[in-house]
C-alpha positions as CSV (number, residue, x, y, z in Angstrom):
1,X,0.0,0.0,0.0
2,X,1.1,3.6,-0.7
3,X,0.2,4.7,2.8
4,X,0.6,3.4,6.1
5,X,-0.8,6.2,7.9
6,X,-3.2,9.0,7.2
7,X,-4.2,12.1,9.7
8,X,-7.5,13.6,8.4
9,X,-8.6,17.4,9.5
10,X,-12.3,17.2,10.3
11,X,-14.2,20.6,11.2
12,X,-18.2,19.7,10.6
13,X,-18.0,21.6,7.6
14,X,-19.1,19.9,4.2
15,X,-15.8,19.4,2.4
16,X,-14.7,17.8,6.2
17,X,-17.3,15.1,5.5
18,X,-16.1,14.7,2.0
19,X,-12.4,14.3,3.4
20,X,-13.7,11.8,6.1
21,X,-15.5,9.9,2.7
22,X,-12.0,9.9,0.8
23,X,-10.4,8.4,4.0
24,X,-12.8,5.3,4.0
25,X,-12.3,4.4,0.2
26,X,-8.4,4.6,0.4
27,X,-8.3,3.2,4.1
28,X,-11.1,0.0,3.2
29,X,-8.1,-1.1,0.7
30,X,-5.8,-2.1,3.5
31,X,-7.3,-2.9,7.2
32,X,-3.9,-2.2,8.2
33,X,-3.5,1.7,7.0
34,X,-3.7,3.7,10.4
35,X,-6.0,6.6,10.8
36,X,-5.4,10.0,13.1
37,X,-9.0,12.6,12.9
38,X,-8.2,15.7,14.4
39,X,-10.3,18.5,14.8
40,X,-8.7,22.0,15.2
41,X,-9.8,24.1,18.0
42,X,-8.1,27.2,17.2
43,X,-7.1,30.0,20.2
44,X,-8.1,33.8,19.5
45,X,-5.9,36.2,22.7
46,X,-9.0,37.2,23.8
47,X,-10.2,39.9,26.5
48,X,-12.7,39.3,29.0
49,X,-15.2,40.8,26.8
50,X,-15.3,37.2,24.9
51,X,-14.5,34.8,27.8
52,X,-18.6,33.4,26.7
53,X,-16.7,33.2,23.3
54,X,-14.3,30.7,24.5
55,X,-16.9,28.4,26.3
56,X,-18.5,28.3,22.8
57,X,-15.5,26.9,21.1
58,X,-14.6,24.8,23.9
59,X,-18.1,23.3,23.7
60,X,-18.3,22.5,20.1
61,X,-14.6,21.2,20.0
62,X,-16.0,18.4,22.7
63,X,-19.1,18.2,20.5
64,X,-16.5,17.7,17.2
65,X,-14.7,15.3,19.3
66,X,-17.6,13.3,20.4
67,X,-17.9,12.8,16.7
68,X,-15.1,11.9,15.5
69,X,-14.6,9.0,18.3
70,X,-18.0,7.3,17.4
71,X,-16.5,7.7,13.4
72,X,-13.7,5.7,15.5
73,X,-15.4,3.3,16.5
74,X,-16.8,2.4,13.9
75,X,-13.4,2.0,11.9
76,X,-11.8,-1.7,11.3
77,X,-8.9,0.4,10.7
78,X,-6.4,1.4,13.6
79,X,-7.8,5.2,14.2
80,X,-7.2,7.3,17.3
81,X,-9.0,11.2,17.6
82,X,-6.9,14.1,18.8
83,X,-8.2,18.0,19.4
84,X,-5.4,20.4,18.6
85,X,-4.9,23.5,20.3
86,X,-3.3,26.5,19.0
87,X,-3.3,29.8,16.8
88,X,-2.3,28.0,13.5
89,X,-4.5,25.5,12.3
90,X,-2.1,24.4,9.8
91,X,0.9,24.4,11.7
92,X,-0.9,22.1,14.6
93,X,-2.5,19.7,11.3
94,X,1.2,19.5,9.5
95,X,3.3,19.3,13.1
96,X,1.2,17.0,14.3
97,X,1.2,14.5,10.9
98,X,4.8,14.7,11.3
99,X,5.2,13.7,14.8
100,X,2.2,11.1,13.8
101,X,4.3,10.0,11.5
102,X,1.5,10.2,8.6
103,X,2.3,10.1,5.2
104,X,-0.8,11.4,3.7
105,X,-3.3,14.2,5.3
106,X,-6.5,14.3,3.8
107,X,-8.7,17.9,4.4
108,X,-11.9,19.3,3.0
109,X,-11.0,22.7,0.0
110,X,-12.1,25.1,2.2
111,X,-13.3,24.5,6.0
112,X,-15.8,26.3,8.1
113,X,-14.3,30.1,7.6
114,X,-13.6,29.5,3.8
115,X,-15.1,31.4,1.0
116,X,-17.2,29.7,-1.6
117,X,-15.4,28.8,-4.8
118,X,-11.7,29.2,-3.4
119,X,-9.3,27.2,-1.3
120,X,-9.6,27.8,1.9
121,X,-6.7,29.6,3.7
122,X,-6.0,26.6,5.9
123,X,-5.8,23.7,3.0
124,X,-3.5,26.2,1.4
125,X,-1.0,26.9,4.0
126,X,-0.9,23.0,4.6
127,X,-0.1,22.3,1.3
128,X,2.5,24.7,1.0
129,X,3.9,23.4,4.3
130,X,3.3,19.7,4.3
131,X,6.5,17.4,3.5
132,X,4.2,15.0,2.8
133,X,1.2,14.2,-0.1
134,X,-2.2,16.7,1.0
135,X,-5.0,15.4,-0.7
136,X,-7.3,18.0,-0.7
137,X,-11.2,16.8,-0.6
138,X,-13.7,18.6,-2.7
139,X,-17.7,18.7,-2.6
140,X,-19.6,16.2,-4.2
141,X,-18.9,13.2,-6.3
142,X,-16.2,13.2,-8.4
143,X,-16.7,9.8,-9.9
């Protein structure tokens, strides 16, 4: 098999889902291919003005993570869920394939903050950073 292990960024968005439906089809070739979801739960310096801001996020992180572990479970493949923490989403999705040691990262084209029609600024930055193969997950079927 071409890939032994493969992180996949998951934020609820549509192209998410797509990236989660990618994973299956490449991962159901090989029961052995590991799987890492993560979900990004990115950190905004904030005053005390937004402290209810911050439960929000916190809330639907565990809600995104709750997710992702019954997707887990569900998995014959190998597949553990981690939320990352941090100001650059991309940064945390590429550092964390590395020390993962994935060798594909599969994403959705543009995530919950994207705009319509363009990559997303996330799926960008990882593919400009990634040392390994991004495949990036668009809407729809492509078949």
């Amino acid at each position: 098999m071409w890939c032994k292990k493969i992180l996949v960024a998951y934020d609820g968005s549509a192209p998410s889902h797509r990236a989660l439906e990618v994973m299956r089809e490449i991962a159901a070739q090989n029961p052995a291919v590991e799987v890492v979801l993560v979900h990004v739960m990115r950190l905004f310096s904030s005053g005390s003005a937004a402290a209810g801001m911050d439960t929000v996020m916190v809330d639907d992180a565990m809600a995104i993570r709750e997710e992702l572990e019954a997707i887990a479970a569900d998995m014959v493949n190998p597949t553990e869920v981690k939320v990352l923490k941090g100001t650059s989403p991309a940064d945390l999705i590429v550092n964390c394939a590395k020390e993962e040691g994935c060798d594909l990262i599969i994403m959705g084209s543009r995530g919950q903050g994207g705009v319509k029609g363009f990559l997303g600024s996330v799926s960008y930055a990882v593919t400009k950073e990634s040392p390994m193969t991004v495949l990036i997950a668009k809407e729809g079927d492509c078949r």
